[in-house]
MITI-686362 format. One record per residue: residue number from 1; residue in three letters; x, y, z of N, C-alpha, C in turn. Coordinates in pm, whole numbers, padded with zeros to 5 digits. Layout:
<atoms>
+-----+---------+--------+--------+--------+--------+--------+--------+--------+--------+--------+
! num ! residuo !   n_c1 !   n_c2 !   n_c3 !  ca_c1 !  ca_c2 !  ca_c3 !   c_c1 !   c_c2 !   c_c3 !
+-----+---------+--------+--------+--------+--------+--------+--------+--------+--------+--------+
! NUM !     ALA !      X !      Y !      Z !      X !      Y !      Z !      X !      Y !      Z !
...
+-----+---------+--------+--------+--------+--------+--------+--------+--------+--------+--------+
</atoms>
This chain:
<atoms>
+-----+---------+--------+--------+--------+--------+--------+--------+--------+--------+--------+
! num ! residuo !   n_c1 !   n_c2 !   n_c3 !  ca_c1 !  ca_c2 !  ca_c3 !   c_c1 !   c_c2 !   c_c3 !
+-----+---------+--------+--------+--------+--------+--------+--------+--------+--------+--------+
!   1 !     UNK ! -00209 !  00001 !  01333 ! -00144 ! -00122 !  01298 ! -00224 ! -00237 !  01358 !
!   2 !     UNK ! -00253 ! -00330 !  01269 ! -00346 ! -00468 !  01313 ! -00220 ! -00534 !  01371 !
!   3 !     UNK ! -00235 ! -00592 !  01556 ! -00141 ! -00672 !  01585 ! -00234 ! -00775 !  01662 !
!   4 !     UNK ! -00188 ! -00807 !  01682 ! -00251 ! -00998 !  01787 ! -00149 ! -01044 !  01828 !
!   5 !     UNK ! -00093 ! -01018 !  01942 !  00079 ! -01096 !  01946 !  00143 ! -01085 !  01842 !
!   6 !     UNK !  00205 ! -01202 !  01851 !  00353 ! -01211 !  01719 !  00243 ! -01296 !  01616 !
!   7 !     UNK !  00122 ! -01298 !  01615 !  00046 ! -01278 !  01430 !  00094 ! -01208 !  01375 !
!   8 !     UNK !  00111 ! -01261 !  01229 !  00166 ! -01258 !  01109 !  00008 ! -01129 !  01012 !
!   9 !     UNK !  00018 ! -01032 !  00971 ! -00086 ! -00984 !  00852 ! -00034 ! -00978 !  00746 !
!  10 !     UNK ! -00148 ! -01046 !  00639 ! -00100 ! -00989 !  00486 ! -00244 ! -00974 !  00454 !
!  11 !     UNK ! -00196 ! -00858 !  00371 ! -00305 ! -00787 !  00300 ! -00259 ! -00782 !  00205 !
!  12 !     UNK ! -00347 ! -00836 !  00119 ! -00382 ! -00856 ! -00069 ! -00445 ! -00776 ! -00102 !
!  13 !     UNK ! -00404 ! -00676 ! -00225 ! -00476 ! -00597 ! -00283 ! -00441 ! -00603 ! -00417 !
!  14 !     UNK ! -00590 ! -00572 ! -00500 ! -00537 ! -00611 ! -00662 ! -00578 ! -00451 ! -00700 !
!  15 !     UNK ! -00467 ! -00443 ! -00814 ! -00410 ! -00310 ! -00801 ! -00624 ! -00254 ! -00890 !
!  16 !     UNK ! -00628 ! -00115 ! -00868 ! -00765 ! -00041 ! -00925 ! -00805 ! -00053 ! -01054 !
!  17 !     UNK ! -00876 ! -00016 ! -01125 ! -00932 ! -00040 ! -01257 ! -00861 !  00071 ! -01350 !
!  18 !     UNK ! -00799 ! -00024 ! -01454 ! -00713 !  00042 ! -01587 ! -00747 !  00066 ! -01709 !
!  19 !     UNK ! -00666 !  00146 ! -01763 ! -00776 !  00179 ! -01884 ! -00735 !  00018 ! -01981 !
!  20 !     UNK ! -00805 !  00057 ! -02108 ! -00805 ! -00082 ! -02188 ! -00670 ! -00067 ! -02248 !
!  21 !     UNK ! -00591 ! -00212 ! -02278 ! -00488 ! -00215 ! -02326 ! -00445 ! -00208 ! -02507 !
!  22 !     UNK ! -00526 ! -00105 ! -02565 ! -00531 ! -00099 ! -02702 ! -00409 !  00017 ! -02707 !
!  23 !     UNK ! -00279 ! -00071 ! -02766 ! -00201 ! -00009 ! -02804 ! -00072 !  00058 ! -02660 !
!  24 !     UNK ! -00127 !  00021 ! -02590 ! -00046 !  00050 ! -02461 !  00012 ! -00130 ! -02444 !
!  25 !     UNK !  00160 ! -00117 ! -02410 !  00173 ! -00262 ! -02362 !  00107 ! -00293 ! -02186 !
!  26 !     UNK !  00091 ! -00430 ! -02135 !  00013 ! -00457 ! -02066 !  00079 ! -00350 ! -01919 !
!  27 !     UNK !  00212 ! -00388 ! -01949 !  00289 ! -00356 ! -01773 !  00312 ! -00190 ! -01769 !
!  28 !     UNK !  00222 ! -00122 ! -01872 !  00228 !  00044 ! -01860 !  00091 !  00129 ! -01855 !
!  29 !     UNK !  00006 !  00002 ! -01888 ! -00147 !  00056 ! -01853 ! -00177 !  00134 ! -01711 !
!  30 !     UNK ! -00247 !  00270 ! -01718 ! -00256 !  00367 ! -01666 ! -00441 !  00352 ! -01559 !
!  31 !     UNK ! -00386 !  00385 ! -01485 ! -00589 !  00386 ! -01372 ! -00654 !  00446 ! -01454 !
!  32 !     UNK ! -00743 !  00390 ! -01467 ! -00871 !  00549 ! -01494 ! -00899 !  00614 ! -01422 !
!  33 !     UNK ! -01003 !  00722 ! -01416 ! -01070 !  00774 ! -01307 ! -01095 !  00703 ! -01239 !
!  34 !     UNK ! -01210 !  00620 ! -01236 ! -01261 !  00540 ! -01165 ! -01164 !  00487 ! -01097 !
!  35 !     UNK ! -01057 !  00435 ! -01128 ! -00971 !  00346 ! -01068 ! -00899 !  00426 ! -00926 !
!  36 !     UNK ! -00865 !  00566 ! -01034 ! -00823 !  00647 ! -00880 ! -00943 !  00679 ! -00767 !
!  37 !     UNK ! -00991 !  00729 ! -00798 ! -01114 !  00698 ! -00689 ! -01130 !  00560 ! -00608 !
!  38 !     UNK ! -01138 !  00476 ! -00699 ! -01127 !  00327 ! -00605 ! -01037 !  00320 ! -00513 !
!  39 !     UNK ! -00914 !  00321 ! -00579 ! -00790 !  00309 ! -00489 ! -00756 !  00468 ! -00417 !
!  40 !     UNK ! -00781 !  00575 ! -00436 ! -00811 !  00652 ! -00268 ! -00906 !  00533 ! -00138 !
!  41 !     UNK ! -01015 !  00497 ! -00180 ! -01122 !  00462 ! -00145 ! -01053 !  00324 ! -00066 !
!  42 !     UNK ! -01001 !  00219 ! -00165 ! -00877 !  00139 ! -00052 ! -00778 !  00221 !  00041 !
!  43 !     UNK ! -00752 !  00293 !  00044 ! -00648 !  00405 !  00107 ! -00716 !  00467 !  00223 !
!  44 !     UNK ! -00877 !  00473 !  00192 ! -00938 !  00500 !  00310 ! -00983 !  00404 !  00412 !
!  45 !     UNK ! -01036 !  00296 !  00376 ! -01032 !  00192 !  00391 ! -00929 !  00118 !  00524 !
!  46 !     UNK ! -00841 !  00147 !  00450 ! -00721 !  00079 !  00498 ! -00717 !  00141 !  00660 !
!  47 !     UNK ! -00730 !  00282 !  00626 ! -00691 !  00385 !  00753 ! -00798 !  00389 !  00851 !
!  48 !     UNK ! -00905 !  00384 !  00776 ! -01000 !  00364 !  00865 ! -01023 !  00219 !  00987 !
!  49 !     UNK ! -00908 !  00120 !  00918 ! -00948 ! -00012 !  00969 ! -00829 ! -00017 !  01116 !
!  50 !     UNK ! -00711 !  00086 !  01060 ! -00583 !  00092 !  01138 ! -00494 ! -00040 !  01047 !
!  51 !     UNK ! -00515 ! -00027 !  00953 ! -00393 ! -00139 !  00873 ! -00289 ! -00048 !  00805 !
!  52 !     UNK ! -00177 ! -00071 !  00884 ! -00096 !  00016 !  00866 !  00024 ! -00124 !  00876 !
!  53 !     UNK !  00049 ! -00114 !  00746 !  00149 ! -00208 !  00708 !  00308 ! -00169 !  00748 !
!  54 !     UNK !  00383 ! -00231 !  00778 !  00558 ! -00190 !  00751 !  00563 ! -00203 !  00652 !
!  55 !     UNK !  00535 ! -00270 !  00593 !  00592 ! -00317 !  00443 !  00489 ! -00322 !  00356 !
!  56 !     UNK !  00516 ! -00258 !  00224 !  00424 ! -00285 !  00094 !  00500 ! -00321 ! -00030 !
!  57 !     UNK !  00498 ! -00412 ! -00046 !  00540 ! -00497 ! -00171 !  00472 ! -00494 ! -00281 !
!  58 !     UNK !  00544 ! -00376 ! -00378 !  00391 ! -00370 ! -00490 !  00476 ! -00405 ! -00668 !
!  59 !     UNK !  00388 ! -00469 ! -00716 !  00411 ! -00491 ! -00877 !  00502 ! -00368 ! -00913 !
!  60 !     UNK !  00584 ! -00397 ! -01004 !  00607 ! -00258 ! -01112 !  00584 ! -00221 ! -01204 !
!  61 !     UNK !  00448 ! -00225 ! -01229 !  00341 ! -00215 ! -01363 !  00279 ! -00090 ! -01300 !
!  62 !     UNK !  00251 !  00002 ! -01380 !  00231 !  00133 ! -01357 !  00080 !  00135 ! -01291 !
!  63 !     UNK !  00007 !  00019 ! -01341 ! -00137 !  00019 ! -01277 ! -00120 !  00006 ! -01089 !
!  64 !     UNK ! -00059 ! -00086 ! -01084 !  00006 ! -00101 ! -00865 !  00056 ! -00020 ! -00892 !
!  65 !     UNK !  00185 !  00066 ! -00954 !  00231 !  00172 ! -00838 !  00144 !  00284 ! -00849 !
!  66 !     UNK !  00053 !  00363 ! -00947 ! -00093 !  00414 ! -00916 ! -00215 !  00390 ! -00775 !
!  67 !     UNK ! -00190 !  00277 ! -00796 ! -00281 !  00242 ! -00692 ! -00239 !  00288 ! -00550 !
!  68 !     UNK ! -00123 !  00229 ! -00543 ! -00039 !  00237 ! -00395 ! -00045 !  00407 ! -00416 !
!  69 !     UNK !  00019 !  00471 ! -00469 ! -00010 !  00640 ! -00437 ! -00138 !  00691 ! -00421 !
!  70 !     UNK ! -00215 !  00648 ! -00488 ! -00384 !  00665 ! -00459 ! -00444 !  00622 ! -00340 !
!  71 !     UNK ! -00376 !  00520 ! -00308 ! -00446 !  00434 ! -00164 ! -00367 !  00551 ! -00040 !
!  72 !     UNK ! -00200 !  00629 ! -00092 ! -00166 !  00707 ! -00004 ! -00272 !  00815 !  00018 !
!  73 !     UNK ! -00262 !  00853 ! -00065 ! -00353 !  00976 ! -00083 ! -00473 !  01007 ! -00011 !
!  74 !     UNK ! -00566 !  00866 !  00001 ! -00679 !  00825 !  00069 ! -00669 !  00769 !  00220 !
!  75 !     UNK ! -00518 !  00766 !  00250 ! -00483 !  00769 !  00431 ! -00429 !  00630 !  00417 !
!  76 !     UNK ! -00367 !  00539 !  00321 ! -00329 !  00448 !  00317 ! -00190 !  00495 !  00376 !
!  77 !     UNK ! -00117 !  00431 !  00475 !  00043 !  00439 !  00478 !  00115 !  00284 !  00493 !
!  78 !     UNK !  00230 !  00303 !  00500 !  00326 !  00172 !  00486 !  00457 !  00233 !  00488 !
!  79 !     UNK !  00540 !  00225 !  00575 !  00657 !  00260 !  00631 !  00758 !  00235 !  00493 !
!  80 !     UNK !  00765 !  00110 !  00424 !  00894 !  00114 !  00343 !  00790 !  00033 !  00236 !
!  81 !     UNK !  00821 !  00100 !  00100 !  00778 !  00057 ! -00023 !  00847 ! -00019 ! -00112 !
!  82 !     UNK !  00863 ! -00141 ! -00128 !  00951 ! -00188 ! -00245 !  00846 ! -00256 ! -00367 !
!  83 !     UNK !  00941 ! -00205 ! -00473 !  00869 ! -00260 ! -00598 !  00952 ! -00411 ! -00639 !
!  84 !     UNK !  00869 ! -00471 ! -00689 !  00930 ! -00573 ! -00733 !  00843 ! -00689 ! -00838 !
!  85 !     UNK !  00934 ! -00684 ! -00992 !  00867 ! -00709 ! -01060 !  00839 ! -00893 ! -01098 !
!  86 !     UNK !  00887 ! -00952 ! -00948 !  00808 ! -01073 ! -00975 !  00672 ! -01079 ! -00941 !
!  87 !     UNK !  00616 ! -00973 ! -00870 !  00481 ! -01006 ! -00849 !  00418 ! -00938 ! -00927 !
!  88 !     UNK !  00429 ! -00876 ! -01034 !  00373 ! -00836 ! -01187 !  00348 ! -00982 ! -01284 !
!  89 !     UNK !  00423 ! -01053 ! -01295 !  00438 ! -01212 ! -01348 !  00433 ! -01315 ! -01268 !
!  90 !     UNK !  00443 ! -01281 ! -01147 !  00454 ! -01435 ! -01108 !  00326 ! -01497 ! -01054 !
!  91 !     UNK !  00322 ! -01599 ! -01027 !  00207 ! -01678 ! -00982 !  00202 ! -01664 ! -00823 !
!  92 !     UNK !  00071 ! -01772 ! -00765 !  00072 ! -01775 ! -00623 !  00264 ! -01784 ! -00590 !
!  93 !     UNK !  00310 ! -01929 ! -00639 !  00419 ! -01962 ! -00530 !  00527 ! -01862 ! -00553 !
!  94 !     UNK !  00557 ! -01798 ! -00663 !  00648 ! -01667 ! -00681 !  00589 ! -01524 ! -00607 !
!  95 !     UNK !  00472 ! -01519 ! -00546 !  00429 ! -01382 ! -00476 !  00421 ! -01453 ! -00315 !
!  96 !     UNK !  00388 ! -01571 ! -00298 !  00470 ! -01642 ! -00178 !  00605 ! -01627 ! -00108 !
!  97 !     UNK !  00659 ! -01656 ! -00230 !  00834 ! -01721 ! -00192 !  00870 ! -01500 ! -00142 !
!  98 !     UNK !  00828 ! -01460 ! -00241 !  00840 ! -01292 ! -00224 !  00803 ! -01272 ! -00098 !
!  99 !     UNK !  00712 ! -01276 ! -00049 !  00683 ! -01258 !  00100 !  00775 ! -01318 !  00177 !
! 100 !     UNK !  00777 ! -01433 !  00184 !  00837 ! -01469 !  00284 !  00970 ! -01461 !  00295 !
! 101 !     UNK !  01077 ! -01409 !  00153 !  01175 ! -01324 !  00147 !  01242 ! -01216 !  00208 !
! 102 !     UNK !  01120 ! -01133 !  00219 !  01093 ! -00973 !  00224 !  01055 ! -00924 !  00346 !
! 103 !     UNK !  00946 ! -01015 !  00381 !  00906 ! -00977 !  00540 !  01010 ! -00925 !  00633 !
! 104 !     UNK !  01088 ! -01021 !  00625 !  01183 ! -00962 !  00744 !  01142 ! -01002 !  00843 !
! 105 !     UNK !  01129 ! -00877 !  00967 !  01051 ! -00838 !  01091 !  00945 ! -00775 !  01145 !
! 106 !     UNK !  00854 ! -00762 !  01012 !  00741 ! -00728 !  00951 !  00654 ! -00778 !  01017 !
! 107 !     UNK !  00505 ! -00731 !  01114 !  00423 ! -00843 !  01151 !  00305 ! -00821 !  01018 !
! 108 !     UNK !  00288 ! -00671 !  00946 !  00221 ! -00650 !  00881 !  00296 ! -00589 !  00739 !
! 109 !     UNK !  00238 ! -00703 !  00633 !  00285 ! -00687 !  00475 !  00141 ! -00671 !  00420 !
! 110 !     UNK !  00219 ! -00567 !  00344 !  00082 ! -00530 !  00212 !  00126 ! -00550 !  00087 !
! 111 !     UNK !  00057 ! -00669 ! -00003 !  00091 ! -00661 ! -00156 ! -00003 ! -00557 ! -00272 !
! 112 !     UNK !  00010 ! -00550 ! -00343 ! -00038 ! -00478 ! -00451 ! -00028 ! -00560 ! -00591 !
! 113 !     UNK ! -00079 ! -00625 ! -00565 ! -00074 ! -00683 ! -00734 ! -00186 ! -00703 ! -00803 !
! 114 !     UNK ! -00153 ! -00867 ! -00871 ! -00297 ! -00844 ! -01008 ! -00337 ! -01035 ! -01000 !
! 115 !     UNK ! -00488 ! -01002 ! -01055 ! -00554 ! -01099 ! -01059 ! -00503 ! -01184 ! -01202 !
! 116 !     UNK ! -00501 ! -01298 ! -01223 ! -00573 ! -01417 ! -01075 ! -00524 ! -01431 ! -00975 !
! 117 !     UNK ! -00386 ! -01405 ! -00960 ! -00293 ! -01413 ! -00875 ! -00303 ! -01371 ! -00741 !
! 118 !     UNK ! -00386 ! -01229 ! -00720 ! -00431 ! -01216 ! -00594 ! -00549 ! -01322 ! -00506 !
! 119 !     UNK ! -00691 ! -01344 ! -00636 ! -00753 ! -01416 ! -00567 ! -00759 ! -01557 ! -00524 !
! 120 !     UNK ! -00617 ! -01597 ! -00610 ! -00572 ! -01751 ! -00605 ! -00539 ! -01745 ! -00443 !
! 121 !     UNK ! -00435 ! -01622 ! -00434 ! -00310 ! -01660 ! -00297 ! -00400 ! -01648 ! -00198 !
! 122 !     UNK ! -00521 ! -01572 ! -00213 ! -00592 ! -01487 ! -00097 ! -00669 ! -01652 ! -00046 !
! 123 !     UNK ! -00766 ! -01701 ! -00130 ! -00826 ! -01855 ! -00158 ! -00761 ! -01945 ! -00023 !
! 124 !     UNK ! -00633 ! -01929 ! -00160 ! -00544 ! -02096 ! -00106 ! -00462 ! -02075 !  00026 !
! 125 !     UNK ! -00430 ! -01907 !  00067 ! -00376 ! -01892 !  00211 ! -00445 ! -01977 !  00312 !
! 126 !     UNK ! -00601 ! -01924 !  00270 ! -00681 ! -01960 !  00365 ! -00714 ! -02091 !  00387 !
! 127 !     UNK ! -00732 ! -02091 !  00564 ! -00766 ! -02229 !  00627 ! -00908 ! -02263 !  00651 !
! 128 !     UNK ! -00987 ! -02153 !  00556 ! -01160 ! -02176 !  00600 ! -01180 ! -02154 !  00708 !
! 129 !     UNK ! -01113 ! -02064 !  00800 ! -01152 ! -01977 !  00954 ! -01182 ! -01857 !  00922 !
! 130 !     UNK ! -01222 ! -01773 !  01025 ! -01243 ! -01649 !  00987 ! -01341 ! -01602 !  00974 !
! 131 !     UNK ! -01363 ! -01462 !  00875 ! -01503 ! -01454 !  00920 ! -01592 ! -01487 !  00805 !
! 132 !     UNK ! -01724 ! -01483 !  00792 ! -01826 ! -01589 !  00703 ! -01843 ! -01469 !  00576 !
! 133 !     UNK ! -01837 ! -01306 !  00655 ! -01852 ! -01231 !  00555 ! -01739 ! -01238 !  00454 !
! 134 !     UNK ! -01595 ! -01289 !  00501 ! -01511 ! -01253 !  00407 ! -01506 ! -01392 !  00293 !
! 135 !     UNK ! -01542 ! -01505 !  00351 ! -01527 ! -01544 !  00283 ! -01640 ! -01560 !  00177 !
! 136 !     UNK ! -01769 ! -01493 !  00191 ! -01820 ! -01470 !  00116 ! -01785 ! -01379 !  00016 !
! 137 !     UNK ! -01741 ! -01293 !  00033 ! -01668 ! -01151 ! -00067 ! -01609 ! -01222 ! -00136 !
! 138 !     UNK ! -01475 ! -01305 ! -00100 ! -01404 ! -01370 ! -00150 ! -01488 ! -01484 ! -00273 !
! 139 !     UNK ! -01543 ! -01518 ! -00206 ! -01605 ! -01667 ! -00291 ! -01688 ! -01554 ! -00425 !
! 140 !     UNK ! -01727 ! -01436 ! -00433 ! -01800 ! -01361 ! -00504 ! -01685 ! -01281 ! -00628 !
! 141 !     UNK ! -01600 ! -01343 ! -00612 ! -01532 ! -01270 ! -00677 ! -01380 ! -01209 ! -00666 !
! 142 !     UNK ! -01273 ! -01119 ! -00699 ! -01219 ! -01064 ! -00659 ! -01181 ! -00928 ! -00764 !
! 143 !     UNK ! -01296 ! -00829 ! -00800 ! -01282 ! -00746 ! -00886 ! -01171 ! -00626 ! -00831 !
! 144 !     UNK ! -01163 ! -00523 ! -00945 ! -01029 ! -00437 ! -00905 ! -01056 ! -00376 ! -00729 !
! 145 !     UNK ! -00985 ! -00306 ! -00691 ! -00992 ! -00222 ! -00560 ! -01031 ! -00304 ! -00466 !
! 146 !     UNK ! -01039 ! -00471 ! -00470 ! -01061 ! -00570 ! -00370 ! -00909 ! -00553 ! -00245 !
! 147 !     UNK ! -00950 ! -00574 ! -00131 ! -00890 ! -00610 ! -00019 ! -00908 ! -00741 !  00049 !
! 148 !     UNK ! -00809 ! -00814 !  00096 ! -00802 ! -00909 !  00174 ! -00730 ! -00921 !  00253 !
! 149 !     UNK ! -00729 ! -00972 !  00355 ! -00695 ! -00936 !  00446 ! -00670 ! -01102 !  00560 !
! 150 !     UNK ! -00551 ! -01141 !  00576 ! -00540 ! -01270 !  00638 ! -00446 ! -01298 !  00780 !
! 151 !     UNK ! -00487 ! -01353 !  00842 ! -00405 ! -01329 !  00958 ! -00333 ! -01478 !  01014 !
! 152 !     UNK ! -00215 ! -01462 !  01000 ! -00068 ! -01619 !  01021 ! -00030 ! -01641 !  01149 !
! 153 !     UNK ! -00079 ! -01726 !  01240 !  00006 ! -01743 !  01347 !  00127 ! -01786 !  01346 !
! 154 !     UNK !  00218 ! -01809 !  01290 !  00355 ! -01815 !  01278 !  00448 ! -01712 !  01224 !
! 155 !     UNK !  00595 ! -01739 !  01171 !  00655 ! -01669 !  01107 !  00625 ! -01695 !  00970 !
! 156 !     UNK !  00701 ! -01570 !  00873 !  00650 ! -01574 !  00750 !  00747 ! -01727 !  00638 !
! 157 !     UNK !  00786 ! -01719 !  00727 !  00860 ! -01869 !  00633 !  00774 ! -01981 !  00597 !
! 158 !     UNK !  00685 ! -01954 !  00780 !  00569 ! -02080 !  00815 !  00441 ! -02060 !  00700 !
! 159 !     UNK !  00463 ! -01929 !  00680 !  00306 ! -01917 !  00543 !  00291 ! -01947 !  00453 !
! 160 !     UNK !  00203 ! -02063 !  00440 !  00178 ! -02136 !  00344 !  00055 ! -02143 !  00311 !
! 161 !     UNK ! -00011 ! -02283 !  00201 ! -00116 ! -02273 !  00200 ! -00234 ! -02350 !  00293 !
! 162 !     UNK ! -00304 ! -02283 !  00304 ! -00405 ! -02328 !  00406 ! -00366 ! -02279 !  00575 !
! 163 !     UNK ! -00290 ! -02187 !  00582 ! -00219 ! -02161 !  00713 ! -00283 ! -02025 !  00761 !
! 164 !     UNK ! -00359 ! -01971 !  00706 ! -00408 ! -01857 !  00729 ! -00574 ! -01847 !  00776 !
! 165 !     UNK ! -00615 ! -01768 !  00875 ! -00777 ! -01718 !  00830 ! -00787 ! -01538 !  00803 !
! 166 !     UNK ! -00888 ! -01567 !  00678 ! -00901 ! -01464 !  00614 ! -01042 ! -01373 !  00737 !
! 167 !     UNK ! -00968 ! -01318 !  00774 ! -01075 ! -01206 !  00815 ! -01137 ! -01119 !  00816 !
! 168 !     UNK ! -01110 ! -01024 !  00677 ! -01160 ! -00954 !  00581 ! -01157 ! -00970 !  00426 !
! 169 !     UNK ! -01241 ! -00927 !  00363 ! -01229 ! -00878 !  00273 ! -01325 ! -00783 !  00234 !
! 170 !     UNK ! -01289 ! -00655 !  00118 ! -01377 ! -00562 !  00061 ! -01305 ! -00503 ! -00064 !
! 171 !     UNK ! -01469 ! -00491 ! -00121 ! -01424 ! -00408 ! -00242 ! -01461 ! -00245 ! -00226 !
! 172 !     UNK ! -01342 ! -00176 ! -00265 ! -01318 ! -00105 ! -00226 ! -01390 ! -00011 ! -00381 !
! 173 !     UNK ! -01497 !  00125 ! -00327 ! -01532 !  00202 ! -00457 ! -01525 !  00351 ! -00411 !
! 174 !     UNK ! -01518 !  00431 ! -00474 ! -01497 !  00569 ! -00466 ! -01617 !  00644 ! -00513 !
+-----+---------+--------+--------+--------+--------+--------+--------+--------+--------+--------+
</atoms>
């Protein structure tokens, strides 16, 4: 578990690579291979870093909850899983307002969702601290099996934008 005192972690993850949406509606599209491999590969990742969330807050589009079992699979854990399908649709301030809902007593939350939406919140959390590699990753992109990773000195009510430094990020491949 990533702690620093009573710091706040959220970790952004955009759910692994899906197959194409021909004939499948969008919120039932399935991983590919590749994708499961990726997301073990976040799952290893994760474990390897000691980010061990209480909480994972993931989309309910079949592509995140894939991922999140794949990322288990690969040594990812998270004490209590809730799905919830505003962060399948919603924007930054609706996967915001969700956090800071949900947290609770949480020092460490993990989302699972989908771009743009991840690389917007991941962006605009940030206060431009941190480290130079992440925000390079970040500034490069935010393709599937990406991680981010931000750290809040306050409570989660206090998280807003620009309140964070991002101190990781990676893309995660199998």
């Amino acid at each position: 578990m990533t702690r620093a005192g009573d710091d706040k972690v959220l970790i952004l993850v955009r759910h692994a690579k899906a197959e194409q949406g021909l004939g499948t509606p969008d919120h039932e599209r399935q991983l590919t291979l590749r994708g499961r491999r990726d997301a073990r590969a976040v799952g290893a990742w994760l474990h390897e870093h000691g980010l061990g969330p209480e909480l994972v807050l993931c989309s309910t589009a079949t592509r995140t909850r894939q991922t999140w079992v794949e990322a288990e699979m690969g040594g990812a854990c998270g004490e209590t899983v809730q799905y919830d399908g505003s962060l399948y649709s919603g924007g930054v301030e609706t996967v915001l307002r969700t956090v800071r809902e949900s947290a609770g007593e949480a020092q460490v939350v993990l989302v699972v969702g989908h771009n743009p939406t991840m690389a917007a919140l991941a962006s605009e959390l940030s206060d431009g601290n941190g480290s130079t590699a992440a925000h390079d990753c970040l500034a490069a992109g935010f393709p599937t099996s990406t991680v981010a990773v931000l750290r809040h000195s306050g409570s989660w009510d206090e998280l807003g934008l620009g309140t964070a430094a991002l101190e990781r990020c990676h893309i995660a491949r199998g």
